[in-house]
C-alpha positions in Angstrom: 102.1 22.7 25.5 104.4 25.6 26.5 108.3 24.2 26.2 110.0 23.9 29.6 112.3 26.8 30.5 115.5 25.9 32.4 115.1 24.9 35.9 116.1 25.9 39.1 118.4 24.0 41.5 116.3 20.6 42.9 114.3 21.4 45.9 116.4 20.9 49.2 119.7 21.7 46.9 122.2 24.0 47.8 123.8 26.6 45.3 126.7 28.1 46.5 126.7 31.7 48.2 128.4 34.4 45.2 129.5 37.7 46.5 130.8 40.5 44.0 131.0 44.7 44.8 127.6 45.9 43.2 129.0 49.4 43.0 131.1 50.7 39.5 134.8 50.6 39.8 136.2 53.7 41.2 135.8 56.0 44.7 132.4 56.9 46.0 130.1 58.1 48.7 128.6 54.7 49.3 129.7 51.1 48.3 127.7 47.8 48.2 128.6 44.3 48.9 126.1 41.8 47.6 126.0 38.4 48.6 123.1 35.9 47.1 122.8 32.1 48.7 120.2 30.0 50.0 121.9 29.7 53.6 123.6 32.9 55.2 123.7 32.8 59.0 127.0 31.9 59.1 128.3 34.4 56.9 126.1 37.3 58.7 127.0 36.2 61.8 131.2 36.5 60.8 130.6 40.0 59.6 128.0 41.6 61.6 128.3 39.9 64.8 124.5 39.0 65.2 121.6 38.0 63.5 119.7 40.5 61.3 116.3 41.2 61.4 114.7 41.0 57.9 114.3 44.2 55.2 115.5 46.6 57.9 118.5 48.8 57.1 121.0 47.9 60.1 123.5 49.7 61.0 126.8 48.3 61.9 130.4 47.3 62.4 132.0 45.1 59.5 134.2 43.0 61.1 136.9 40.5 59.9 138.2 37.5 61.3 139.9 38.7 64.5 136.7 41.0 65.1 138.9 44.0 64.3 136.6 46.5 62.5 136.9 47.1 58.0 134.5 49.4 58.0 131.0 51.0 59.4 127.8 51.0 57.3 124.3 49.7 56.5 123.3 45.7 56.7 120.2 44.7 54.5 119.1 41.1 54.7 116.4 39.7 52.2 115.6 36.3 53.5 114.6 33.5 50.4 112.4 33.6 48.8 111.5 37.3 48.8 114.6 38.4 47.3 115.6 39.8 43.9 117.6 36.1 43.1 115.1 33.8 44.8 117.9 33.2 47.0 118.7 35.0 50.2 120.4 37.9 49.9 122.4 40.6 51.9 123.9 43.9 51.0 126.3 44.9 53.0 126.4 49.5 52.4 129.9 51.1 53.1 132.0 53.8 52.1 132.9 53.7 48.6 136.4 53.4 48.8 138.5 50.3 46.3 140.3 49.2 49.7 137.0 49.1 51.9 134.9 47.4 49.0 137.9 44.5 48.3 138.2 43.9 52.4 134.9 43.5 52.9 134.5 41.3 49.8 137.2 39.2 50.8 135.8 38.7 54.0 132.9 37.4 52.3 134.8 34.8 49.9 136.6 33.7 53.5 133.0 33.2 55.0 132.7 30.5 51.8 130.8 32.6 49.6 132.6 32.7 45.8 133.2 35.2 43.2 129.7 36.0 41.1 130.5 35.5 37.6 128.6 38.2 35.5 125.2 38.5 35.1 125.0 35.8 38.0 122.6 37.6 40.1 120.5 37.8 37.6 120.9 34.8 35.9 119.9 33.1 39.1 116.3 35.3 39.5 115.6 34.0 35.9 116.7 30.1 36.8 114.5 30.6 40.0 111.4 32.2 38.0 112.1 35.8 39.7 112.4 36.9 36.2 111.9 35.9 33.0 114.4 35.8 30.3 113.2 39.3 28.6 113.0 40.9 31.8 116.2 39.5 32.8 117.7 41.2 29.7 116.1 44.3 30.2 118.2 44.4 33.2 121.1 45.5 31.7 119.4 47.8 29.1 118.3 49.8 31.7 121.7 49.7 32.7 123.6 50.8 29.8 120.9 52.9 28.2 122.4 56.4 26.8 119.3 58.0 26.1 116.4 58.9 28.7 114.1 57.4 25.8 116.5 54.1 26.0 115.9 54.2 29.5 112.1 54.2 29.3 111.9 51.9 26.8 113.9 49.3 28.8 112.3 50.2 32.2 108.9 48.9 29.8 109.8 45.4 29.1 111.3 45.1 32.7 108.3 45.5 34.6 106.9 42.9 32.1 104.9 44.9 29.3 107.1 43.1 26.9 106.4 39.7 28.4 102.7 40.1 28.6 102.1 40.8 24.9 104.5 37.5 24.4 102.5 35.7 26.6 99.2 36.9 25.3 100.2 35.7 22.0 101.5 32.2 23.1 98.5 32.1 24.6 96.1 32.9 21.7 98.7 30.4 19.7 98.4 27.6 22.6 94.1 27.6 22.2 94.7 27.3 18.2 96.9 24.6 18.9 94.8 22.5 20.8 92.0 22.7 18.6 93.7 22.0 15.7 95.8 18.8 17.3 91.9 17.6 18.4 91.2 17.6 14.5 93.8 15.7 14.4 91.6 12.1 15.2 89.3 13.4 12.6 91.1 13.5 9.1 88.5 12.8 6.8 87.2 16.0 8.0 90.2 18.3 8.4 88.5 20.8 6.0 85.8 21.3 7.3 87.1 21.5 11.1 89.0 24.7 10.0 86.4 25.9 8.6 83.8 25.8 11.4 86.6 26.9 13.9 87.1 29.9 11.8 90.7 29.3 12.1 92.1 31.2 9.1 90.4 35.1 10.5 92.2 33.5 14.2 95.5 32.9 12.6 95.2 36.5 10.6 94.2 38.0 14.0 97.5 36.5 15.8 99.7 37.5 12.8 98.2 41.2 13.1 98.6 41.6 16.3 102.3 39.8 16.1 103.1 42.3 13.2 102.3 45.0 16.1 104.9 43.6 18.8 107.7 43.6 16.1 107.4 46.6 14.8 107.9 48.1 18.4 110.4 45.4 19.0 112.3 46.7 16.0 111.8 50.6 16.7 113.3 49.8 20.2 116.1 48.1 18.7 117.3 51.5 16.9 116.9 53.3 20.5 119.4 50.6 22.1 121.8 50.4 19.2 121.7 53.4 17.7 122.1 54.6 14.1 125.6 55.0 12.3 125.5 57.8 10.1 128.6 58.3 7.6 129.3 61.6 5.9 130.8 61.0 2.3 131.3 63.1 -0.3 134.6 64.5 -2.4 137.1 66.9 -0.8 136.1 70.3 0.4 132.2 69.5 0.3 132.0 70.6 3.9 131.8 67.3 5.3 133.8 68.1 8.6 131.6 71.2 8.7 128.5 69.1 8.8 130.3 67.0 11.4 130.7 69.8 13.8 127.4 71.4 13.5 125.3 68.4 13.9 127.8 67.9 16.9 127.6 71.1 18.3 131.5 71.0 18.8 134.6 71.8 16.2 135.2 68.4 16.4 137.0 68.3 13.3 139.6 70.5 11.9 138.4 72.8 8.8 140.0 74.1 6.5 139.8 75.0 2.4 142.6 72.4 1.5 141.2 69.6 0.0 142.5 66.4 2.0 142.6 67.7 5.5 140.6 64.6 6.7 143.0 62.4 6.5 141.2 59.3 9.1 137.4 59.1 9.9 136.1 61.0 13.1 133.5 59.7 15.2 131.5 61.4 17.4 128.2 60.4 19.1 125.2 62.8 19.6 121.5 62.6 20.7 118.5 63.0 18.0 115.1 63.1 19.2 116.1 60.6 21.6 117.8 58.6 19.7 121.6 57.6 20.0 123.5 58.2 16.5 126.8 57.9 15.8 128.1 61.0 13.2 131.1 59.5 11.2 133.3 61.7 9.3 135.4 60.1 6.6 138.3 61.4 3.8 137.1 62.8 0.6 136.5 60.1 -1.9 138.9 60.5 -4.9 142.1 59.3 -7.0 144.8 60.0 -5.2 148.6 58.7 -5.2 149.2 60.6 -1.4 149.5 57.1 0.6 148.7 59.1 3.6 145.3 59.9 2.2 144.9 56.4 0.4 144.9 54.8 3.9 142.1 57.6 5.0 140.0 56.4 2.1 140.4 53.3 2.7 138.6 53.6 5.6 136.3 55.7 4.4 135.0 52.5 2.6 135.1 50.6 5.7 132.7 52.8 7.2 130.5 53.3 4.6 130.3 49.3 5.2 129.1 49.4 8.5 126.8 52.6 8.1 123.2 52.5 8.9 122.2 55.9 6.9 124.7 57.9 4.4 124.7 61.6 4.3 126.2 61.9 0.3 127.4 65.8 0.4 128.1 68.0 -2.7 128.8 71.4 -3.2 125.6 73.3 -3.7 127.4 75.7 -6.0 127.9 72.9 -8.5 126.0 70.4 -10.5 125.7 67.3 -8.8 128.6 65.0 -9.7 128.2 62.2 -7.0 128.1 59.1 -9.4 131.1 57.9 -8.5 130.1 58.7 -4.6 126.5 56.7 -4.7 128.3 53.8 -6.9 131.1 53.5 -3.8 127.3 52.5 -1.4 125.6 50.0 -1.2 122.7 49.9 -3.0 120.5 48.6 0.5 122.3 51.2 2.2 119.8 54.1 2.8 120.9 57.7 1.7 120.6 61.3 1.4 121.4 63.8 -1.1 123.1 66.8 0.8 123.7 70.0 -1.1 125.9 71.8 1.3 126.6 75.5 1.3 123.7 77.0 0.2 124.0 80.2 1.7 127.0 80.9 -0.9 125.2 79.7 -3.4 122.1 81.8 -3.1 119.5 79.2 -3.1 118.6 79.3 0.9 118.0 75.7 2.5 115.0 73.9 0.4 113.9 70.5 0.1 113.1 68.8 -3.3 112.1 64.9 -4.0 112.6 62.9 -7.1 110.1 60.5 -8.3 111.3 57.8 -6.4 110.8 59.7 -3.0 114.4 60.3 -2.3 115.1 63.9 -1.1 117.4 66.7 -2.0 118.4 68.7 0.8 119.9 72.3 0.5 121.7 73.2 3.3 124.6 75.4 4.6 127.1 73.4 7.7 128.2 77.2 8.3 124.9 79.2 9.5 122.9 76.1 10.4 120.2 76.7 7.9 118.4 73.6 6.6 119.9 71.5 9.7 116.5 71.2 11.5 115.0 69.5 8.5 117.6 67.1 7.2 117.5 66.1 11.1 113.9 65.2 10.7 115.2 63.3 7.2 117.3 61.4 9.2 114.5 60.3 11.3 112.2 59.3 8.6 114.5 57.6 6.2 116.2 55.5 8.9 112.7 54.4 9.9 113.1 56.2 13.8 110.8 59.5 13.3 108.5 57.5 16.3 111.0 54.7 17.7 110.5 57.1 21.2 107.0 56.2 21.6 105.8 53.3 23.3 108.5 51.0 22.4 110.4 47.9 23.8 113.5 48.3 23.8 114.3 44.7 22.2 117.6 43.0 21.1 118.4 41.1 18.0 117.7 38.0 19.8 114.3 38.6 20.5 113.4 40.8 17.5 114.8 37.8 15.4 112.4 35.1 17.4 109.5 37.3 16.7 110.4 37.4 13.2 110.7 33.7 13.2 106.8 32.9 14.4 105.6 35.3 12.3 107.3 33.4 9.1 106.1 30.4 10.9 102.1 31.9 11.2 102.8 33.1 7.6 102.9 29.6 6.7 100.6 28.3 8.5 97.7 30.9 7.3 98.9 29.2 3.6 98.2 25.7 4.6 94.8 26.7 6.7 93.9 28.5 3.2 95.0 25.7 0.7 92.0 23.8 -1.2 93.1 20.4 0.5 93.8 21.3 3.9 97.6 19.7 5.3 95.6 19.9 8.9 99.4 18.1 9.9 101.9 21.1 8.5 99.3 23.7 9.8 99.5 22.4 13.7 103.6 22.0 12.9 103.6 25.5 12.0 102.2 26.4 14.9 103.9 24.3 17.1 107.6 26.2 15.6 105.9 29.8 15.8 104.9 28.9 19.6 108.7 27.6 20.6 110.2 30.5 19.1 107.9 33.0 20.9 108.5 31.1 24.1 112.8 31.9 23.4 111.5 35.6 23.5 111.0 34.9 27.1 112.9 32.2 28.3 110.3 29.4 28.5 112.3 27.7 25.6 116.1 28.6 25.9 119.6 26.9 25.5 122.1 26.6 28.2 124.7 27.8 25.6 122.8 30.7 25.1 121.9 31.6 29.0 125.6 31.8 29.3 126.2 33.9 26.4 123.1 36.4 27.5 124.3 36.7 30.9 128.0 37.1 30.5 127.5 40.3 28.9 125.9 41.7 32.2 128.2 43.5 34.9 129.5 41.8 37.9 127.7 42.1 40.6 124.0 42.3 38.5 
């Protein structure tokens, strides 16, 4: 019942070889030259001279067309299909020079390989069931992780964890299906069918342990993407103070005069293991200074896209930020910062209102408080454990989870209606199944292969 995934080339096909440098951009001890096709004897042969024995490290001459040497380095052949792609493949090592690296790949393009588009590589170990789609992603997370955390939680789903609690769910869902399609011949006696298969604790027992993956999927989202945090408040609140010491850097100019920030300041930093972004913005207030109009202006802009606001006031004052909380909005989480305690004489405290939402005294200038409105941070934005055995999921697959669980949500209602609809139910089912399988890949749109993969780098 599982929807078909994409398939590979027809047997006895032949895909054309793709080359691309597999190295980043720039000067280096070592360069690689990866070539994936299904047939590359010729193509060995014009650059090494000779055959090469399989998943040995060679060493030899690179050679171009007239035999005349480009370079000297390692040759590793992967013969198909025990290969990364499926395909067979063959890395050619050099020095890491821009010159060496385009010779050698243009040798390879002469040889009738092609330019790899990006992602192809991998694209091609998915389409030739190397990979699967989530693992195929995962590819790239490892990839462009910023955060050791990011990097474990990637490294997670690529060795499959990911993929096994999908498939242990599509599973469970693939059993209920077929039970419930064989009441299907039966229904004068839909009712009772359910009942003796004790299908509603199964579907409440798939929806728990769905609940589980998502809520891991979703905590791994924060670790790839990161949190956007924006400091508002009026001029003079200490907001660029705040900036600097959660940076550790005088990233921002300070100074008493009301309206230095005249343009928001970004600066990224690491929390916990976490990537957040710290975003400093103008003082909110009147002002006919068209310099300073254009700062607030996109002071708003980032309070639009903002995952967590930091709403400053001087500690020394009543709290006056109603014009500051009416400029949010209202889904946007927050916390009340009241900054400069130490000249207030309060020292750095906590306090919550009745709603839960906490007051946070704390001075930018000798640190106190910091420590705990970084653990705020954590909890309000949901994070405080997004280090701990995550997958580190994208919006793609967080959203297909969150798709079959609406879908078993629904289906639990028409298993426990009065008068069973035995027909919604095993529709239900049947939607909460495919969009589990596009976690994967077993169910996926060209359209959206080619979106997935050309986001990769070339040569991956």
């Amino acid at each position: 019942m599982s929807s078909p995934r994409p398939a590979a080339l027809p047997a006895g096909a032949s895909a054309p070889a793709i080359a691309a440098i597999a190295t980043p951009p720039g000067r280096g001890g070592v360069g690689i030259v990866r070539v994936s096709g299904n047939d590359l004897a010729a193509l060995i042969e014009g650059i090494a001279g000779r055959a090469l024995p399989p998943r040995v490290a060679t060493r030899i001459t690179f050679r171009d067309a007239q035999g005349a040497p480009i370079d000297a380095g390692l040759a590793l052949w992967f013969p198909r299909p025990h290969s990364y792609t499926g395909e067979s493949v063959v890395e050619w090592h050099g020095h890491g020079g821009p010159a060496v690296m385009r010779l050698l790949l243009a040798r390879c393009i002469e040889l009738g390989a092609r330019l790899a588009e990006p992602g192809e590589f991998t694209k091609r170990a998915f389409l030739n069931g190397k990979l699967d789609l989530a693992q195929a992603e995962s590819v790239a997370d490892v990839i462009e992780a910023s955060t050791s955390a990011a990097v474990r939680a990637a490294a997670r789903s690529l060795v499959g964890e990911f993929s096994a609690e999908v498939h242990a769910l599509r599973d469970a869902l693939i059993e209920l299906r077929m039970y419930t399609e064989a009441t299907l011949d039966f229904p004068e006696e839909d009712v009772e069918f359910l009942r003796e298969g004790d299908v509603i604790a199964r579907v409440a027992a798939i929806r728990e342990r769905l609940a589980a993956i998502l809520a891991r999927s979703r905590r791994g989202a924060i670790l790839r993407d990161g949190l956007a945090v924006v400091l508002v408040g009026a001029p003079n609140v200490g907001k660029s103070s705040l900036l600097n010491r959660l940076v550790g850097d005088e990233a921002a100019i300070v100074t008493p005069i009301p309206g230095t920030t005249r343009d928001t300041i970004e600066r990224p930093i690491e929390l916990a293991g976490i990537p957040l972004t710290i975003i400093d913005t103008a003082g909110l207030r009147e002002t006919r200074d068209t310099v300073e109009a254009l700062g607030i202006a996109r002071t708003r802009a980032a309070i639009g896209r903002a995952d967590l606001a930091l709403v400053l006031t001087d500690a020394r004052e009543a709290p006056a930020d109603t014009m500051l909380v009416a400029e949010l909005p209202p889904s946007l989480p927050r916390i009340a910062v009241r900054n400069k305690c130490d000249l207030a004489g309060t020292g750095a405290h906590t306090a919550r209102g009745d709603d839960g939402a906490a007051q946070i005294w704390v001075s930018a200038l000798t640190g106190e408080g910091i420590a705990v409105l970084e653990a705020e941070m954590l909890r309000i934005a949901g994070a405080e454990h997004a280090t701990e055995d995550v997958f580190l999921a994208r919006t793609r697959q967080v959203n297909a989870l969150a798709q079959a669980a609406a879908h078993l949500a629904t289906a639990g209602e028409h298993a426990a209606a009065t008068s069973a609809a035995i027909e919604l139910f095993a529709e239900e089912l049947r939607a909460a199944q495919q969009a589990l399988s596009a976690v994967t890949g077993e169910f996926s749109a060209d359209d959206l292969l080619g979106e997935i993969f050309s986001r990769f780098c070339i040569g991956k």
